[in-house]
Every structure is written in structure tokens, then in C-alpha cells.
C-alpha positions, 0 to 999 in steps of 0.5 A: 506493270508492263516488265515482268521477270519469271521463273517456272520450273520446268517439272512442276509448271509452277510459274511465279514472278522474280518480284512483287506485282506481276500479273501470275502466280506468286511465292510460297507464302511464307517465303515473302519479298525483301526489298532493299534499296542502295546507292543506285540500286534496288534488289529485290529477294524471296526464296521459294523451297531450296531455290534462293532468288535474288533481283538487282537492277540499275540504271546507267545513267548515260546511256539510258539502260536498265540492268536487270541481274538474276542470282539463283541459288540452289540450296535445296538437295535436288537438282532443279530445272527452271527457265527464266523469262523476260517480257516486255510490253511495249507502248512506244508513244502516248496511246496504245493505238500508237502500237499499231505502227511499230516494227519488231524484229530479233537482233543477235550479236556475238560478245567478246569471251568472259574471263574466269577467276585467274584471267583465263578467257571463259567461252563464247558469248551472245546477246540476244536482244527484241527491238522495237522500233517507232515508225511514225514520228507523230508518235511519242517515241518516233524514230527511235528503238526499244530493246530488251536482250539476254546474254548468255553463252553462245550455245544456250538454247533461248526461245523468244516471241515480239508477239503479246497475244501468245502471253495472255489467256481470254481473261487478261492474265499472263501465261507462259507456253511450253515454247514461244512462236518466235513471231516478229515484224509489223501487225502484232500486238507487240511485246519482247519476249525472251526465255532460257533454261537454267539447270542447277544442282545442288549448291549450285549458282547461276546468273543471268544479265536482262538488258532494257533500254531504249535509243533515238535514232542518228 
């Protein structure tokens, strides 16, 4: 209940979550959920209009990250503009006052090029990543850092926020503003936070690559 994945469409503001239980909008509801499980994996699709979306993720199993893969395909006629969202709420210890003593902070590194089809090298790449990190060792989570990034090329715009209070309206229920507050550091109410905008045109495909995970301190 504290990750959610999201698509809006940017022309018209509907907003609706990649997979079943998130706190906002949801599909058309004729299209439904289909929930597949594999070796290792589950994938999680719906359609909604033209806009075909499919959800895999895995955990590897040594170095404790959660990949969360997004397939959106535009079978539909017209060009669609969406942005695609990551969020997490982080806790990092036994009790919600265990947030309190929690610092974030945005993290970015340059990757190695892609190689297209035939071995040619693709364009520059980045990873964007929000860490969280336990302070207090008391905590069950202490020294050690939680992380949710994005990679994608290094010119794609990206908006991000680590601070939870810009997701949610008076009533608790989850939001997503036109442009986040890029807020990070100590004294939030902390959460990661990370969008990024998706054109697709007719026939078109796009993939994006959501990282989760978590790492003790040396």
C-alpha cells in the first residue's frame, strides 16, 4: 500500500494507478486487471482506451532490489502525452515516529550507452535515484539507505520531490501536482517521489525501468 506506479495523461488530468490497490483513480471499468505470475516474476496488465500497459517486476535475489519495468503501447490513433510516476512512502524503522529521523537527498549518476538492435551504442544514459537514509540506530532500519531511481536518457526531463505532504490532499487521498517541489533533506514527512513525461504516437512503444531497494551501511 505505501508503492505506487501511475500514469496521467497530461491533456486530459486523468490520473489512474499501473496496478490494483492505489489510493487514486482507476481504469475504465470495463478494461480490468490481468495478473500473471512466473518464475520469479509477476506482471500485472489493463488497457485503457488505445493505451495498452503492462507492469513487470522482480526481485533480484542478491542484492536486494525490486525491479519495476513499465511497457506502454499506443494502439490508439492519436498521439498520447502521459507522464509516468514513481512513489514511495518510506517508514524505515518499526514506528512511523521513526521517520522523523530520516535524511533525504537526491542522487544522480551518468550510465554506460544502450546498445540499439545490431550493437551500435544508443545515447547517454542517467539514473536518477531518492535515497533515504536512517540516522538513528535504534531505528529498525538504522544505518542503512532506501532508494527509489529512474533510468532513462540523460536528456529526459524528470520532476521529483522526498517530501510526502505535496502527494496528498486534506482527506488522505493521493494526488499528483502539475510539477513537484523538488524538496529534499531532513524535517520532511518523507517519501520519494519521481515523474517523467512519455509521448507516444500512434503505434508507438515506450519502456521505463523504476529501481527499489535498500542497502546497510559498510
Amino acid at each position: 500500500p505505501s508503492e505506487h506506479f501511475l500514469i496521467h495523461d497530461r491533456r486530459s488530468h486523468a490520473l489512474w494507478p499501473v496496478a490494483p490497490g492505489s489510493r487514486c483513480g482507476a481504469p475504465d471499468a470495463a478494461s480490468g486487471y490481468r495478473v500473471a505470475h512466473g518464475q520469479g516474476y509477476t506482471q500485472v496488465s489493463h488497457q485503457r482506451g488505445g493505451l495498452q500497459v503492462v507492469q513487470s517486476w522482480c526481485v533480484d535475489p542478491h542484492s536486494t532490489v525490486k525491479q519495476v519495468r513499465l511497457r506502454l503501447v499506443n494502439r490508439g490513433p492519436r498521439t498520447l502525452h502521459l507522464r509516468i510516476a514513481g512513489i514511495a512512502e518510506w517508514m524505515m524503522g518499526a514506528n512511523r515516529s521513526d521517520r522523523g529521523t530520516v535524511h533525504t537527498a537526491l542522487f544522480r549518476q551518468r550510465l554506460p550507452p544502450a546498445h540499439e538492435a545490431g550493437g551500435r551504442p544508443g545515447g547517454e544514459r542517467r539514473l536518477t535515484a531518492l535515497l533515504c537514509t536512517q540516522r538513528e540506530r535504534a531505528a529498525g532500519f538504522g544505518d542503512g539507505t532506501a532508494f527509489l531511481a529512474l533510468a532513462g536518457d540523460a536528456d529526459e526531463a524528470e520532476d521529483w520531490t522526498c517530501d510526502r505532504r505535496e502527494l496528498f490532499d486534506a482527506r488522505g487521498r493521493l494526488v499528483l501536482p502539475d510539477h513537484l517541489g523538488q524538496q529534499q533533506g531532513s524535517g520532511l514527512d518523507p517519501c520519494a517521489a519521481l515523474t517523467t513525461p512519455v509521448t507516444l504516437a500512434a503505434g508507438d512503444t515506450a519502456e521505463r525501468v523504476f529501481l527499489l531497494g535498500y542497502g546497510a551501511h559498510p
